[in-house]
N, C-alpha and C positions, 0 to 999 in steps of 0.2 A: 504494500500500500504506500502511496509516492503519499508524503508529504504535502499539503498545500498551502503556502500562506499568501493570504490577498495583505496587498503593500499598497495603501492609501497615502500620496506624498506628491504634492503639487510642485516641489521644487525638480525640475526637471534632471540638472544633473546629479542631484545626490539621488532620485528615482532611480534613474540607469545604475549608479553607482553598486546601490544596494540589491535593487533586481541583479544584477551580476554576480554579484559577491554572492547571493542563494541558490543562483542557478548552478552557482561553481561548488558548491556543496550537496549539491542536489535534491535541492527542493524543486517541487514546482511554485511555479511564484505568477498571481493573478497579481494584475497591476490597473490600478484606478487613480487620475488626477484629481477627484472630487468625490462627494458623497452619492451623487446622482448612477454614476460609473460603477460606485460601491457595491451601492444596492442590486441593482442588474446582476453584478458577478456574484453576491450573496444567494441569490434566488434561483439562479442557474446551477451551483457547486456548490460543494460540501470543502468544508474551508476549517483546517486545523489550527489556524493561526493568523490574528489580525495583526497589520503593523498601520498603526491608525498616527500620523500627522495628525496633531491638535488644531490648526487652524487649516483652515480649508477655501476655496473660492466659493461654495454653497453653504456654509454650515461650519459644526464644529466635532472636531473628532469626537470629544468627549459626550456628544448628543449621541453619536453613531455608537456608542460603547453602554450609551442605556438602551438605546434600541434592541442590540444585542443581546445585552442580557437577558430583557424579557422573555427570549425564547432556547435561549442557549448559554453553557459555561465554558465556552471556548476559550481559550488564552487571547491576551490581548494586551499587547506592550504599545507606551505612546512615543511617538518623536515628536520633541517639541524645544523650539529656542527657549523657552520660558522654563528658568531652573529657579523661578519663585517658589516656596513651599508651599505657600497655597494652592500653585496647581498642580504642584506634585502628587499633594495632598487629597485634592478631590478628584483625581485622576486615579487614586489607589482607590478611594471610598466610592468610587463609582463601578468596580469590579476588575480594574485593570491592574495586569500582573504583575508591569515592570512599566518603568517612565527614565527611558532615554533623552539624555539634553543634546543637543546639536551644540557645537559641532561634536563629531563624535569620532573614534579609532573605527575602521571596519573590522578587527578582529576582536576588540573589545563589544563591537554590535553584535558580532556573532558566537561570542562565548554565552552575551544574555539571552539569546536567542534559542543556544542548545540548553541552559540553566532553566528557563519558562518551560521549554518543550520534555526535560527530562522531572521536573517537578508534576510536572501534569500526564505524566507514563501509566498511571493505574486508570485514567478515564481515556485516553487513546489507547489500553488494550481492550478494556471493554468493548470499545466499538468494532475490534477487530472480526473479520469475517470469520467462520469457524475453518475454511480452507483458505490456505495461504499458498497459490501456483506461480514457482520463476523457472526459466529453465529444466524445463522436464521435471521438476518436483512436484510433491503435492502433501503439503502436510496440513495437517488434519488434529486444530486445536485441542477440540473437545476430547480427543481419543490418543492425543498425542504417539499419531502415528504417524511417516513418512513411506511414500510413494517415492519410487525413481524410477521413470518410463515406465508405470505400470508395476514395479517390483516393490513389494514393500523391503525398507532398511531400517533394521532394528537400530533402536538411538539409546542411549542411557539420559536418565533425566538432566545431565548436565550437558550433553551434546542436544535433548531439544530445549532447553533454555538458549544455549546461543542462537540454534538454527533459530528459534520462530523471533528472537531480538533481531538477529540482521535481516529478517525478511519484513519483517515490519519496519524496517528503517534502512531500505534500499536506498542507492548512493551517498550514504552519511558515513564520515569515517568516525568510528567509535574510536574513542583512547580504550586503553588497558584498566584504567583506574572507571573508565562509562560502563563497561563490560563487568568489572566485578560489581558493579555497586548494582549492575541489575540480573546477574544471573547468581551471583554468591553476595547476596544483601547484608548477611548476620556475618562474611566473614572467616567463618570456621572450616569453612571446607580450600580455601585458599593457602598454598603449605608455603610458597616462596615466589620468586618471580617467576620462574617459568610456570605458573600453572595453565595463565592463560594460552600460551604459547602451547604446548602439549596437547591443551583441551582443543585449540585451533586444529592442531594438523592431526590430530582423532577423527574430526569432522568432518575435514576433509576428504582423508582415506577414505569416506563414504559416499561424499557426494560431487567430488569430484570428477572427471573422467581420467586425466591427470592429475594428482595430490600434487607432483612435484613441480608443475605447471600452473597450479590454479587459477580458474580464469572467473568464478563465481567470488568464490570468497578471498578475496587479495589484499594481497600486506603494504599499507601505507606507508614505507619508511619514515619511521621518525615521529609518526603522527596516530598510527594502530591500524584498523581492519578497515575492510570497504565490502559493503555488498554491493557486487557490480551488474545483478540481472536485472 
């Protein structure tokens, strides 16, 4: 399931700026200059994540984020030049998750971005479908079973904790520290650094066609894992 965040920001070049910056992470990313725009792509798509500009050429972000709420608890971080506390302030008391100031770092944008999206992980599995299909896979939440072209491949519950994490969070590169904290929560089952490393190339051996090649599940130097289907 791709990721989508609708990106409400009338400043045209930090728009591109940041649509880029998500695309290259691999999100998909709805883009709207105004609330008029918003709405349309609200109504059409199912939308994981707002990036709501406070002031706008129709309206105000912060209207767009009570609208919201009335029917949804979706995440929802603002950008805004205005690092008054007051509107920090009613920007959080209005149901918004995180309140970005311009100007801002894009990698400091995007660590709050994964921080909102990784806080709100038990309501985006929820929504998760009970089958999850990439590349000839098919795994099957409720029964925590997998399919490969039709064959089923036995998994131990630590190989399906990572499979159904990176299949729910295709083209996002997880660090080592994202990885433990959602498939070994408590901790106790992680014995040293190599755990995740070992648990990777386990999974591999299974779902790969070549392990020593991997072309689904590939190693981000420097930065952790990628699901690439």
């Amino acid at each position: 399931m791709s990721i989508r965040i609708l990106l409400v920001e009338d400043d045209e070049p930090l728009h591109r700026g940041i649509q880029f910056t998500l695309q290259q992470e691999g999100f998909h990313v709805l883009s709207a200059y105004n609330l008029k725009d918003a709405r349309a792509l609200v109504a059409d798509n199912e939308v994981h994540l707002f990036l709501l500009d406070v002031q706008l050429p129709d309206g105000s972000g912060f209207d767009f984020c009570t609208e919201i709420r009335k029917r949804a608890d979706t995440p929802i971080i603002f950008l805004t030049a205005s690092d008054q506390e007051f509107d920090i302030v009613r920007g959080l008391d209005l149901g918004g998750d995180d309140y970005i100031t311009k100007p801002f770092r894009l990698r400091e944008f995007l660590s709050r971005v994964h921080a909102v999206l990784r806080r709100r992980a038990p309501i985006a599995r929820d929504a998760v479908k009970n089958h999850l299909n990439a590349g000839g896979l098919s795994l099957n939440i409720n029964e925590m079973r997998l399919e490969k072209e039709g064959l089923e491949v036995p998994l131990s519950m630590t190989e399906f904790r990572l499979l159904s994490l990176f299949m729910t969070h295709p083209r996002v590169v997880l660090s080592k520290d994202q990885i433990i904290q959602q498939v070994w929560p408590d901790g106790t089952e992680v014995l040293d650094d190599n755990t995740v490393a070992v648990n990777i190339r386990r999974l591999r051996e299974k779902i790969e066609n070549d392990p020593q090649t991997p072309q689904m599940l590939v190693t981000v130097r420097g930065a952790g894992y990628r699901w690439n289907v």
